[in-house]
C-alpha positions as CSV (number, residue, x, y, z in Angstrom):
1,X,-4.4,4.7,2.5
2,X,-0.9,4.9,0.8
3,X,0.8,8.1,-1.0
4,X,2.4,6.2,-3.8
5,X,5.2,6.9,-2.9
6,X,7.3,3.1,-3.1
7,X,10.0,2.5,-0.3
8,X,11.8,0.0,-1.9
9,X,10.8,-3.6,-3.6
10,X,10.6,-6.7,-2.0
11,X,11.4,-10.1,-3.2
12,X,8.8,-12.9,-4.0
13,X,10.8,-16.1,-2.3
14,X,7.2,-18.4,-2.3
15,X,3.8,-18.9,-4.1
16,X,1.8,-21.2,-2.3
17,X,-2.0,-21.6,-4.2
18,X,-4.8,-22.2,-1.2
19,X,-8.2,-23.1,-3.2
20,X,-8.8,-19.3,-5.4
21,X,-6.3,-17.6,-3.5
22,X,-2.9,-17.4,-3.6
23,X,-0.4,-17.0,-0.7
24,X,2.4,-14.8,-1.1
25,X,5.7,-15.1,1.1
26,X,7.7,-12.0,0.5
27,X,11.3,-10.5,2.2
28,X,12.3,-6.6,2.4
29,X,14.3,-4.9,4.6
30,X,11.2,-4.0,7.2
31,X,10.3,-7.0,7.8
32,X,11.1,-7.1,11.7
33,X,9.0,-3.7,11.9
34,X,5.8,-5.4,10.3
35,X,2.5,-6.7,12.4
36,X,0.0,-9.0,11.9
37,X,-3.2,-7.2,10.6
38,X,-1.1,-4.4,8.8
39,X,-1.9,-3.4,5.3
40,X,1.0,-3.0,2.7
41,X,0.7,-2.0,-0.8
42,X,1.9,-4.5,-3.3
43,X,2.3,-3.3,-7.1
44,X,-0.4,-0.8,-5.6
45,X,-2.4,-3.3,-4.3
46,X,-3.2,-3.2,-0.6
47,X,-2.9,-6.6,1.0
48,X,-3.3,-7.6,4.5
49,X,0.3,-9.3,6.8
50,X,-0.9,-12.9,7.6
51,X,2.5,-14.4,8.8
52,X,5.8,-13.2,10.0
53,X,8.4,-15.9,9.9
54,X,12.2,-16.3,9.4
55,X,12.7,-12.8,8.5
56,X,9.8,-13.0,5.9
57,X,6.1,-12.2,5.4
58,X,2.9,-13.4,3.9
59,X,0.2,-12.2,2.5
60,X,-2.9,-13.4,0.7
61,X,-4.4,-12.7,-2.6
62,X,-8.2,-13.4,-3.5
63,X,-9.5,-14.5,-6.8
64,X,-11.2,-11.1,-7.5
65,X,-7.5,-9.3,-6.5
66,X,-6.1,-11.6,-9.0
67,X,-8.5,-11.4,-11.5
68,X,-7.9,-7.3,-11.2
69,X,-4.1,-6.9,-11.0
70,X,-1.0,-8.3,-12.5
71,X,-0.6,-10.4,-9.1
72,X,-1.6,-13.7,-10.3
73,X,1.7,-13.0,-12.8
74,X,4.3,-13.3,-10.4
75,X,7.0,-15.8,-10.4
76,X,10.0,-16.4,-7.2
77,X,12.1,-14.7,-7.9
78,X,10.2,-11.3,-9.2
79,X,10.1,-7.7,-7.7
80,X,7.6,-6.4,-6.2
81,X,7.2,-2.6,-5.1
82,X,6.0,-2.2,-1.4
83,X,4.7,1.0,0.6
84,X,3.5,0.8,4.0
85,X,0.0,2.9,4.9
86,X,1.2,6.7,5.3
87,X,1.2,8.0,8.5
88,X,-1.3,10.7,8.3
89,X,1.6,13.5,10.4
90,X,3.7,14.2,7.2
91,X,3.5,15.7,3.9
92,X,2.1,13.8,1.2
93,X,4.2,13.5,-1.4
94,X,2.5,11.9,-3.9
95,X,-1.4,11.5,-4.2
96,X,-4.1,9.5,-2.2
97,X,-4.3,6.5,-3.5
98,X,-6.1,3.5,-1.9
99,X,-4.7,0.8,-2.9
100,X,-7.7,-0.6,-5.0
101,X,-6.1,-1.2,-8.7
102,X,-8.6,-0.9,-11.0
103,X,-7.3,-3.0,-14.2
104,X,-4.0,-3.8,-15.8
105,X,-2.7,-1.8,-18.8
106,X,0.7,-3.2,-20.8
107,X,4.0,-1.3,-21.8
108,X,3.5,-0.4,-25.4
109,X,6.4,1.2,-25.8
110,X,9.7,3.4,-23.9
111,X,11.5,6.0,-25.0
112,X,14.9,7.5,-24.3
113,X,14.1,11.6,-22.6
114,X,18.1,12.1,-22.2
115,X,18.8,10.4,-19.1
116,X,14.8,9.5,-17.7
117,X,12.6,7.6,-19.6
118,X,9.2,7.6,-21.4
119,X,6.9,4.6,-20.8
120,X,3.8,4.4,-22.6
121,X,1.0,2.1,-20.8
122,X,-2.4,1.1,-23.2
123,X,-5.6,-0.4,-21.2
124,X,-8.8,-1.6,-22.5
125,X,-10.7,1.1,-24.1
126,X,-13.8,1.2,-22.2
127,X,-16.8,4.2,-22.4
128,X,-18.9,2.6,-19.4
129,X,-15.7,2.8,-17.2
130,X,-14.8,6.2,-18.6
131,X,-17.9,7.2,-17.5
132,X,-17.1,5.9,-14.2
133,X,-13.9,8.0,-13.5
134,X,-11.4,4.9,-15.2
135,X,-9.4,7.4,-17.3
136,X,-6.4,9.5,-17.5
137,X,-5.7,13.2,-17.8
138,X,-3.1,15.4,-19.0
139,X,-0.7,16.8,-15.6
140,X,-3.2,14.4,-13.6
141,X,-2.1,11.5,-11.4
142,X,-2.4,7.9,-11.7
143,X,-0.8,5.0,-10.0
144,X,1.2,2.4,-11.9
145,X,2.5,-0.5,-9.7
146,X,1.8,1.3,-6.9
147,X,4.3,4.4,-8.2
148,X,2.3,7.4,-8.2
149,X,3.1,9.6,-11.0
150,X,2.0,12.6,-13.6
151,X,0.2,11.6,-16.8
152,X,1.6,12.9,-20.1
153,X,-0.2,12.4,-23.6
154,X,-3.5,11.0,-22.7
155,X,-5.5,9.3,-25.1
156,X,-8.8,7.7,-24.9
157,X,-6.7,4.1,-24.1
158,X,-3.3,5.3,-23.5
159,X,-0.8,7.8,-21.5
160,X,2.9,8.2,-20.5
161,X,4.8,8.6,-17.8
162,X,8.6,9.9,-17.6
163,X,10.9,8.3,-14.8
164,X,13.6,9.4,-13.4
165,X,16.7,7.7,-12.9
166,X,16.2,7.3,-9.2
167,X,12.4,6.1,-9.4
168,X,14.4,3.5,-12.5
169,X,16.9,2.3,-9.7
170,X,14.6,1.6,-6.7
171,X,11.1,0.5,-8.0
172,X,10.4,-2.4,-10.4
173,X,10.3,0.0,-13.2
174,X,13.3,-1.2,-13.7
175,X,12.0,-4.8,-15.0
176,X,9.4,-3.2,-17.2
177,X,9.9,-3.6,-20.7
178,X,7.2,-3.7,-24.1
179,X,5.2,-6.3,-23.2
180,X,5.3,-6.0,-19.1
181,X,2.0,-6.0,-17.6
182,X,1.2,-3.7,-15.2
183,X,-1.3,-2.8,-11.9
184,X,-3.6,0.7,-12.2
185,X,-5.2,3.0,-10.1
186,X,-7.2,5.5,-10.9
187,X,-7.2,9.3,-9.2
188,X,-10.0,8.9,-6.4
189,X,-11.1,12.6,-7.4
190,X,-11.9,11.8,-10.8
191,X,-14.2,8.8,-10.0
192,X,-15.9,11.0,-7.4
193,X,-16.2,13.9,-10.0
194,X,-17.3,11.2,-12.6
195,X,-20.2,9.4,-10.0
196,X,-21.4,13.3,-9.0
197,X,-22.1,14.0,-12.8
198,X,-23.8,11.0,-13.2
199,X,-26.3,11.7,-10.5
């Protein structure tokens, strides 16, 4: 269970492919405090340690992870947003999210807002999985890349978000551009909502 709330991106340094998987070997500043076992969030995507060495980490990605998120997409090189699980002592500051991306959606288009910036995201447009919770709402959360943030200007297909500067600076956010694929996750409470109304 993570919070979306990202503490910093890590660096892809390897892609090693293992059959339908692929093995990712990653570096960040926590490193020496990871474990085997331990579950990290990766664009949003929660992915099991398998491998501490030389001050880096691995993880593994199966086909149906792949299939689902923007993870098959990375290069060395690339960014990727991390969060370890919350510890469940604190506040939580953003909103539940499980680290189950549902889809990906693409940067249609950003927008200067006087020093943040509007990004607009469009996914498939989808009644069955509408149905099913897979939507957005106005003031509502969603997850983008694992960031968890407020929905502006929902449409059947499409929403915004505004970013700060400092959310800019220290999440991959900052790589996005029209065109930029990205990893979503759907509020929990609407798919519950959705599933209770279709009983």
């Amino acid at each position: 269970m993570f919070s979306g709330i990202v503490e910093e991106f890590a660096t892809v340094v390897a892609i090693k492919k293992d059959r339908e998987n692929i093995d990712f070997t990653l570096k960040c500043s926590f490193v020496d405090e990871l474990k085997i076992d331990q579950s990290i969030a990766h664009n949003g995507v929660c992915l099991t340690v398998v491998e501490i060495k030389d001050g880096t980490y691995v993880v593994t990605a199966m086909k149906e992870t792949l299939d689902r998120s923007n993870l098959g997409l990375l290069k060395v090189g690339d960014k990727v947003n991390v969060e370890r699980s919350m510890l469940m002592n604190g506040r939580l500051d953003g909103h539940i999210v499980q680290g189950h991306v549902d889809e990906t959606a693409k940067c249609i288009a950003m927008e200067d807002a006087d020093g943040s910036t509007y990004f607009t995201f469009e996914y498939p447009e989808d009644r069955e999985m509408a149905k099913k919770g897979y939507f957005t709402v106005d003031k509502g959360s969603v997850t983008v890349n694992g960031v968890s943030l407020t929905v502006c200007n929902p449409t059947t297909n499409t929403f915004q978000v505004a970013i700060i500067p400092y959310t800019f600076e220290h999440t991959n956010f900052c790589d996005i551009k029209v065109g930029t694929v990205v990893n979503l996750e759907f509020d929990i409470l609407g798919k519950y909502i959705a599933r209770l109304q279709s009983l």
